[in-house]
C-alpha positions in Angstrom: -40.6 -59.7 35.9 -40.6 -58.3 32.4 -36.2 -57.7 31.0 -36.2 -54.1 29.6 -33.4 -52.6 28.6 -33.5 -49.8 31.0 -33.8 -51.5 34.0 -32.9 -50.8 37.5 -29.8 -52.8 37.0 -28.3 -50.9 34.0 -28.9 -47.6 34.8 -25.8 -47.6 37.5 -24.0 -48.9 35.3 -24.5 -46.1 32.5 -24.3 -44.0 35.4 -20.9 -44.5 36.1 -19.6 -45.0 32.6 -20.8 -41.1 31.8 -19.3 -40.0 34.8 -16.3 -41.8 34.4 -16.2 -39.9 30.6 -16.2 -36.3 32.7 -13.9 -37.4 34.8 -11.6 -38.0 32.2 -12.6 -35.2 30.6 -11.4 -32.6 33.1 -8.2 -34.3 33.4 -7.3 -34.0 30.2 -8.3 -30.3 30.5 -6.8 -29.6 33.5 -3.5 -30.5 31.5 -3.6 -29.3 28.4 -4.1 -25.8 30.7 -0.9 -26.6 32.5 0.8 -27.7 29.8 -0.4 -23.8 27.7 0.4 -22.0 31.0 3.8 -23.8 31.6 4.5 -23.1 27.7 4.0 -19.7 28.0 0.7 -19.9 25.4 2.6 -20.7 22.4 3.0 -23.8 20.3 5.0 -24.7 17.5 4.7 -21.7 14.7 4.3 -18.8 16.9 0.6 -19.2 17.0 -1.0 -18.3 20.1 -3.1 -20.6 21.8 -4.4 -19.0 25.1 -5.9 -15.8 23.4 -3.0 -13.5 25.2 -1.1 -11.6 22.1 2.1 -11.4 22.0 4.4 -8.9 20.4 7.1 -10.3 18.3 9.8 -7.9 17.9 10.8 -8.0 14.4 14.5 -6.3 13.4 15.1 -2.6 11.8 15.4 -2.9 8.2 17.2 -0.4 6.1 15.0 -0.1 2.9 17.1 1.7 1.2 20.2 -1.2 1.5 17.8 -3.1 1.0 16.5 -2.0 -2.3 19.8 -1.0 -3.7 20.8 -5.1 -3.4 17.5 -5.9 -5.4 18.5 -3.6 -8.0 16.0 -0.6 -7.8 16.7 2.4 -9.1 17.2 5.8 -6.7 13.9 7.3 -6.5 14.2 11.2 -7.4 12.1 14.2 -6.2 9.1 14.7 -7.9 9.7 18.2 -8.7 12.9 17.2 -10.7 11.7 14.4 -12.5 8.5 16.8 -13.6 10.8 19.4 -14.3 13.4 17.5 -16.2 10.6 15.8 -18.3 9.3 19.0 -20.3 11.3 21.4 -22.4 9.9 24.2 -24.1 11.1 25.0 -27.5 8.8 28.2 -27.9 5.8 30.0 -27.3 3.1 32.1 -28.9 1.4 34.2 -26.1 -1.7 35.4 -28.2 -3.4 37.1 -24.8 -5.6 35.5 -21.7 -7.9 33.0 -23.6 -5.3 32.1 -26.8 -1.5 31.2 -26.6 0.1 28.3 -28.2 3.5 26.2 -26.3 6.3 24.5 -28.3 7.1 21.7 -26.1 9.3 18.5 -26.0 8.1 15.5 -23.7 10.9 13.2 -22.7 12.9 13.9 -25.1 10.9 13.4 -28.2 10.5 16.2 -30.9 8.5 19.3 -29.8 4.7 19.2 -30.6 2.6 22.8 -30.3 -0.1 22.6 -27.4 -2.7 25.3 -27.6 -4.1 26.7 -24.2 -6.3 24.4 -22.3 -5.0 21.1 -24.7 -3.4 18.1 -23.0 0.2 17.7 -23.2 1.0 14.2 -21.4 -0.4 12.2 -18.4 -2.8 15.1 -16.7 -0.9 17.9 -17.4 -2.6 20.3 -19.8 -1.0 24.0 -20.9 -3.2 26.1 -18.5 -1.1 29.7 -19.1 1.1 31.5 -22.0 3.1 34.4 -21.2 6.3 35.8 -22.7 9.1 33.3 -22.4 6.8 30.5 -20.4 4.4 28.1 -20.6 2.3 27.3 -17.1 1.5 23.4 -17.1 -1.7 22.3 -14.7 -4.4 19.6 -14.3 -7.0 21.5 -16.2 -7.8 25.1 -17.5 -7.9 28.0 -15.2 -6.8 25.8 -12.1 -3.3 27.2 -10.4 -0.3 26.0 -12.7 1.7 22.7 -11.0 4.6 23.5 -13.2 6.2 26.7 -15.0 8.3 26.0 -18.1 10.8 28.4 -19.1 12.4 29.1 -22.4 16.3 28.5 -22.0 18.9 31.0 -22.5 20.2 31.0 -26.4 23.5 30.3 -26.6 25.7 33.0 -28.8 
């Protein structure tokens, strides 16, 4: 008889070994599920394990408490802020295509703006009348803002 190495007689024994691995194998699958189900899914971290989400309920937070204790400033209204950013000083209404605005932006010394020239940050004088200057996002689109010439003081 010729000795190969996969005789008759070592095959059962690979046999076995292999089957002995799957054995093994499903045991130690069986209880990691047990252990998952038993845990509930969840392992250290909050991670889920089982595929099953979960909702974590988090607290109500009060943004505004919140923000005040970092130090932010109270946000105003936009129409305010807009509002309290232009002054006009005077105006020239020289008719539907010509007109010329005296206005002050934040405070700085008024500058004249002819009709259809950009003031500040996308707003551009888009109207002239007596007593007002209209303030838009470009000529002949609807005015966002209406300046006013304040009441002189005697």
């Amino acid at each position: 008889m010729s000795s190969t190495p996969w005789s008759f007689v070592t095959f059962p024994a690979l046999f076995l070994r292999f089957a002995t691995l799957l054995v093994w194998a499903g045991v130690a699958y069986s209880a990691v599920s047990l252990f998952l189900q038993w845990n509930g899914g969840a392992v250290e971290g909050g991670l889920s394990v089982t595929g099953t989400e979960q909702k974590q309920v988090l607290p109500d937070v009060d943004t505004f408490a919140v923000s005040k204790a970092l130090g932010a400033a109270p946000v105003q209204s936009a129409s305010v802020s807009l509002a309290s950013r232009f002054v006009l000083v005077g105006v020239m209404d020289g008719g539907p295509s010509q007109g010329v605005a005296l206005i002050s932006v934040d405070g700085k010394p008024a500058k004249p703006y002819r009709l259809g020239q950009l003031v500040t940050d996308g707003f551009f004088v888009v109207g002239t009348a007596a007593k007002k200057a209209e303030l838009g996002p470009q000529l002949g689109a609807a005015p966002i803002l209406v300046l006013d010439l304040p009441l002189k003081n005697k």
